[in-house]
C-alpha positions as CSV (number, residue, x, y, z in Angstrom):
1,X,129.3,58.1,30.0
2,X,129.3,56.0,27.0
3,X,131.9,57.8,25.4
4,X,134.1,57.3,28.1
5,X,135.7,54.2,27.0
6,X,136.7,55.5,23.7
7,X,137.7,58.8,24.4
8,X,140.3,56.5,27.0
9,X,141.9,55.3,24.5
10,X,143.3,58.5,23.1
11,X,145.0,59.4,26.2
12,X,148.6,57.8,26.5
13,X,148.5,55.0,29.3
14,X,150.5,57.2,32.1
15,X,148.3,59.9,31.8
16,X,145.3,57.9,31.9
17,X,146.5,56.4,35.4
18,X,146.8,59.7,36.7
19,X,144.0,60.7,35.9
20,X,142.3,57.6,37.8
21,X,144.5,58.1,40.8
22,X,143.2,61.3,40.6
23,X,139.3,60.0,40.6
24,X,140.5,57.8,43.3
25,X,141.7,60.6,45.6
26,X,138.5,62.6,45.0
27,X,136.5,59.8,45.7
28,X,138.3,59.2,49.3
29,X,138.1,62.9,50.3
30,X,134.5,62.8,49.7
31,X,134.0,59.9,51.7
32,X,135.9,61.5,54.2
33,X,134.3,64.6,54.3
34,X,130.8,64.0,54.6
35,X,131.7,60.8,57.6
36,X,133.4,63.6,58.8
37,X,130.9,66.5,58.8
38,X,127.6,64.3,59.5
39,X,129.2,61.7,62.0
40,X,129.7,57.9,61.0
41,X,125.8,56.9,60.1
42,X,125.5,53.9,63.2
43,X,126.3,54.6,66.5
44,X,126.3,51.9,69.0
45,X,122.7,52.1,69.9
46,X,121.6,51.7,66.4
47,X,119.6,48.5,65.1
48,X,121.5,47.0,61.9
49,X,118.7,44.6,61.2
50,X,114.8,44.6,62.1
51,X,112.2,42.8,60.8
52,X,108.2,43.9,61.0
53,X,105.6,41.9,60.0
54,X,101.9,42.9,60.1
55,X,99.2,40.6,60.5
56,X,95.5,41.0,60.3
57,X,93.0,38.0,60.6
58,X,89.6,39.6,58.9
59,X,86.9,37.3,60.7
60,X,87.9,37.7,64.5
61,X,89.2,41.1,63.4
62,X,92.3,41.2,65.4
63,X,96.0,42.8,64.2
64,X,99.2,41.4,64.8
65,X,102.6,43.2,64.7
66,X,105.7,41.0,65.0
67,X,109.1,43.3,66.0
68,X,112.3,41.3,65.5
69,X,116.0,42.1,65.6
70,X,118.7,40.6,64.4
71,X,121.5,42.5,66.0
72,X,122.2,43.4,69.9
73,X,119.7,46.7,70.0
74,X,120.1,48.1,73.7
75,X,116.6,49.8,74.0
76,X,115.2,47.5,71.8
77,X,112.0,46.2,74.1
78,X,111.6,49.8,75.1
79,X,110.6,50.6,71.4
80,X,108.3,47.4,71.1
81,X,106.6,48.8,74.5
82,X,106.3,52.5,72.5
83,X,105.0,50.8,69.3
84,X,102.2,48.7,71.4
85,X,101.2,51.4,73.3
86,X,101.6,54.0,70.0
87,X,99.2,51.2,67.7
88,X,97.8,48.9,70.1
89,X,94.1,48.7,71.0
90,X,92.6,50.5,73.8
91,X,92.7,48.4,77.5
92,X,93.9,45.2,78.2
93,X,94.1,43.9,74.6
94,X,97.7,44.8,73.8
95,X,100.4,42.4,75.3
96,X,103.9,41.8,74.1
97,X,105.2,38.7,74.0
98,X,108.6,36.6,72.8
99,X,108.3,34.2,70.1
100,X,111.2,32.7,68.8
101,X,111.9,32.6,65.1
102,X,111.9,28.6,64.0
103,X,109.3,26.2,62.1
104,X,106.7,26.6,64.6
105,X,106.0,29.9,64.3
106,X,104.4,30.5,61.2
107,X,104.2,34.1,60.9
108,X,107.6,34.5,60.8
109,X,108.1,32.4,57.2
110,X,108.6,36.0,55.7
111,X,111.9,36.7,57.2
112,X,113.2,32.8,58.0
113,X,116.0,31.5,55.9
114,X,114.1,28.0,54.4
């Protein structure tokens, strides 16, 4: 790769546009192909941005996960209802609950812009 640059400069100017153009097409078709074959990677049920935070307070011994979206996610409390009943404890110590993310709420410092 370093050599690039100097090798460049022994092609003539035209040539070395086409062969950029060139770079450029390949580049494009490659794109194109694999959105193509594999589908475009979100679809509309897809979650741009979610934040998880684990919490665990060592003398009562209790855990905390906080699940947060940042984008519409249709579904979305369905999979915090999976999660709590995938991790949570045993009986009628797992609830889910909505906290908004502001200064009050310190366990969400991680992801808050200051």
């Amino acid at each position: 790769m370093p050599l690039l640059i100097p090798l460049s400069f022994r092609i003539d100017t035209r040539r070395l546009k086409g062969i950029l153009f060139l770079l450029r097409i390949c580049c494009v078709i490659a794109v194109g192909f694999f959105t193509v074959r594999f589908g475009w990677p979100f679809d509309p049920r897809h979650p741009r941005r979610t934040f998880i935070t684990w919490g665990e307070n060592l003398t009562t011994n209790s855990v905390n996960i906080h699940v947060a979206k940042a984008d519409g996610a249709p579904g979305f409390e369905e999979v915090v209802l999976d999660l709590a009943r995938t991790y949570g404890a045993s009986g009628n110590q797992t609830h889910t609950a909505r906290t908004p993310i502001d200064n009050w709420h310190s366990e969400w410092d991680s992801v808050r812009h200051p």
